[in-house]
C-alpha positions as CSV (number, residue, x, y, z in Angstrom):
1,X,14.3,-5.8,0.2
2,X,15.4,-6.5,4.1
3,X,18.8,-6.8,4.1
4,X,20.7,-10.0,6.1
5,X,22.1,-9.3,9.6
6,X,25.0,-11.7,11.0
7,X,24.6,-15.3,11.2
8,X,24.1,-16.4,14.6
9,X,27.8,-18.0,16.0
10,X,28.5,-21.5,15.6
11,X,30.9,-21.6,17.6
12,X,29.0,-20.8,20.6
13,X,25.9,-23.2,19.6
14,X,25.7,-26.5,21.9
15,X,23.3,-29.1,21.4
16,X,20.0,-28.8,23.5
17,X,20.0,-24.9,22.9
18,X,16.8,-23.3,22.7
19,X,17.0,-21.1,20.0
20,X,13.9,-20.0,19.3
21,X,10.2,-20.1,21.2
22,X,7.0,-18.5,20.0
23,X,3.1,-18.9,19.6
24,X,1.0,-18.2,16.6
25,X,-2.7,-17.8,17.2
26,X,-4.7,-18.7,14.5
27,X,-7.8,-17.9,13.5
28,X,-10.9,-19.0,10.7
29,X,-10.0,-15.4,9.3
30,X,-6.2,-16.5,9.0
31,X,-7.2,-19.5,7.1
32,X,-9.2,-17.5,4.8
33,X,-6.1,-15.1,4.1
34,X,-4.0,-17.7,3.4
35,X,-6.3,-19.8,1.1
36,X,-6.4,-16.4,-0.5
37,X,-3.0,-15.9,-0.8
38,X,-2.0,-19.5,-1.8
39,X,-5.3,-20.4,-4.0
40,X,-6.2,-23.5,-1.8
41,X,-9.6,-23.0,-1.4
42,X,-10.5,-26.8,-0.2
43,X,-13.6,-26.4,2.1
44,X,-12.1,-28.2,4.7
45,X,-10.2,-25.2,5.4
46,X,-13.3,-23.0,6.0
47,X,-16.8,-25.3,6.0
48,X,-17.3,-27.7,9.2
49,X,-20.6,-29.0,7.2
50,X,-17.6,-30.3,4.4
51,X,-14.9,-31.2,7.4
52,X,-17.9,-32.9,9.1
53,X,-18.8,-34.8,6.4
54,X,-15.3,-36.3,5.2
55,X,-14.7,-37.3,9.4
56,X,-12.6,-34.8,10.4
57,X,-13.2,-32.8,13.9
58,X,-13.2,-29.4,12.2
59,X,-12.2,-26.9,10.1
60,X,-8.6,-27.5,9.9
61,X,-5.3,-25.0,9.2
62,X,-3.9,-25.9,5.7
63,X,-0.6,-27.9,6.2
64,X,1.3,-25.2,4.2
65,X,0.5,-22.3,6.3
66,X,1.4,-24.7,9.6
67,X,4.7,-25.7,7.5
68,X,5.3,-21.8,7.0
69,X,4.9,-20.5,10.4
70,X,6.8,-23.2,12.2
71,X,10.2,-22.6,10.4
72,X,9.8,-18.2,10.6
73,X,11.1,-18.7,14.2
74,X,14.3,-20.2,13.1
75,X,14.6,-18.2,10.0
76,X,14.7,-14.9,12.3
77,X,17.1,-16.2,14.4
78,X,19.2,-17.3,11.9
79,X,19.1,-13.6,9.9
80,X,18.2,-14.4,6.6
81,X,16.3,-17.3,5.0
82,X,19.1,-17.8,2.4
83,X,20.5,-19.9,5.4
84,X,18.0,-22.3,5.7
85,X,19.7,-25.2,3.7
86,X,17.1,-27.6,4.5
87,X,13.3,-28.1,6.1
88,X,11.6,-31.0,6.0
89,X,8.5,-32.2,8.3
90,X,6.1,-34.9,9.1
91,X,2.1,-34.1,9.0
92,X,1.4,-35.9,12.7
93,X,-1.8,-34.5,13.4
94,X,-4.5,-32.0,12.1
95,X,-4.6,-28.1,13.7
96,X,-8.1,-27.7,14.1
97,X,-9.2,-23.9,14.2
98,X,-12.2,-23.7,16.5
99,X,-14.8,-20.9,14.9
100,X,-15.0,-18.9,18.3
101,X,-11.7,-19.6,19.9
102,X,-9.0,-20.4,17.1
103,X,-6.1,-22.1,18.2
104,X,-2.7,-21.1,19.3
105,X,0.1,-23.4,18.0
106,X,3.5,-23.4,19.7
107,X,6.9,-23.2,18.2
108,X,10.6,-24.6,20.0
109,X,13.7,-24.7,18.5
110,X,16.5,-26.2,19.4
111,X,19.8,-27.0,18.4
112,X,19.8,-31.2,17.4
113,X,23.0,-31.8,16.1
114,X,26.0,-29.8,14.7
115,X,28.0,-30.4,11.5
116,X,31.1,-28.6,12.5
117,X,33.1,-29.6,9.3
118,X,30.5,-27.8,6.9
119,X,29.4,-24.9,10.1
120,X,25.1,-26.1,9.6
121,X,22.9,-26.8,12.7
122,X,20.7,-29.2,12.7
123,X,17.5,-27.0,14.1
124,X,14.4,-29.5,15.6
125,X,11.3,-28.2,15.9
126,X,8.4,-29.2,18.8
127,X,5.2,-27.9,17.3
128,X,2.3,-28.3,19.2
129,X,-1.0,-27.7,19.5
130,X,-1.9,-28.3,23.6
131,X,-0.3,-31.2,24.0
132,X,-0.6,-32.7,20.6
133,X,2.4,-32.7,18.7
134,X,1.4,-31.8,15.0
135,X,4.2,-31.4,12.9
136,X,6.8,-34.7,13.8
137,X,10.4,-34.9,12.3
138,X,10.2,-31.5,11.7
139,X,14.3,-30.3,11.2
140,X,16.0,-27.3,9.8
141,X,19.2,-27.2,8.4
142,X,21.2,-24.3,9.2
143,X,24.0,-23.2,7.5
144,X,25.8,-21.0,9.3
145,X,29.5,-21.1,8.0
């Protein structure tokens, strides 16, 4: 079991501070891992002939696995997920996962408010795919006291 390393310092944390950037490429074979791991094997997730025929525009990434990715940037800088108080998100729009070129989703953090009474930031998230924001209201609390 990986043991926790310091909490980042409150003190020092202003809002508007990037905290945290990264990309995740995705790929049709990453969605078949995960339905794997997580035992949602909906078609959408791996047919286009099923995604076609319901009306969406492909094959898309299970909202879980989006969910689940877009928070590990926060939990690393934080140094251990026992910190994350809070994560909540709104389902915006669809990550399609092209067959030949995947997709590459894109992670910001920042610093949206701080609670200096109870030591939790308020992480917000921007994750995007291109310019499409697909994951809206999507906030971490941080507890960092």
């Amino acid at each position: 079991m990986a043991s926790a390393t310091a909490a980042p310092d409150f003190a020092t944390l202003t809002v508007g501070d990037v905290v945290a950037e990264r990309e995740f490429p995705l790929t049709r074979d990453s969605l078949v891992r995960y339905a794997g791991a997580s035992g949602d094997f909906n078609p959408i997730h791996y047919r286009d002939d099923v995604a076609a025929s319901v009306g969406l525009p492909g094959v898309l990434a299970h909202g879980m696995l989006t969910m689940g990715f877009a928070v590990q940037p926060v939990v690393d800088w934080a140094g251990d997920p026992g910190r994350v108080a809070d994560y909540q998100v709104k389902f915006t729009r669809p990550v399609v996962v092209d067959p030949e070129q995947g997709a590459l989703v894109t992670v910001v953090a920042k610093v949206g408010q701080l609670d200096e009474s109870a030591a939790v930031a308020r992480i917000d998230l921007t994750v995007k795919l291109g310019d499409d924001t697909v994951l809206g209201k999507a906030q971490v609390r941080v507890a960092l006291g």
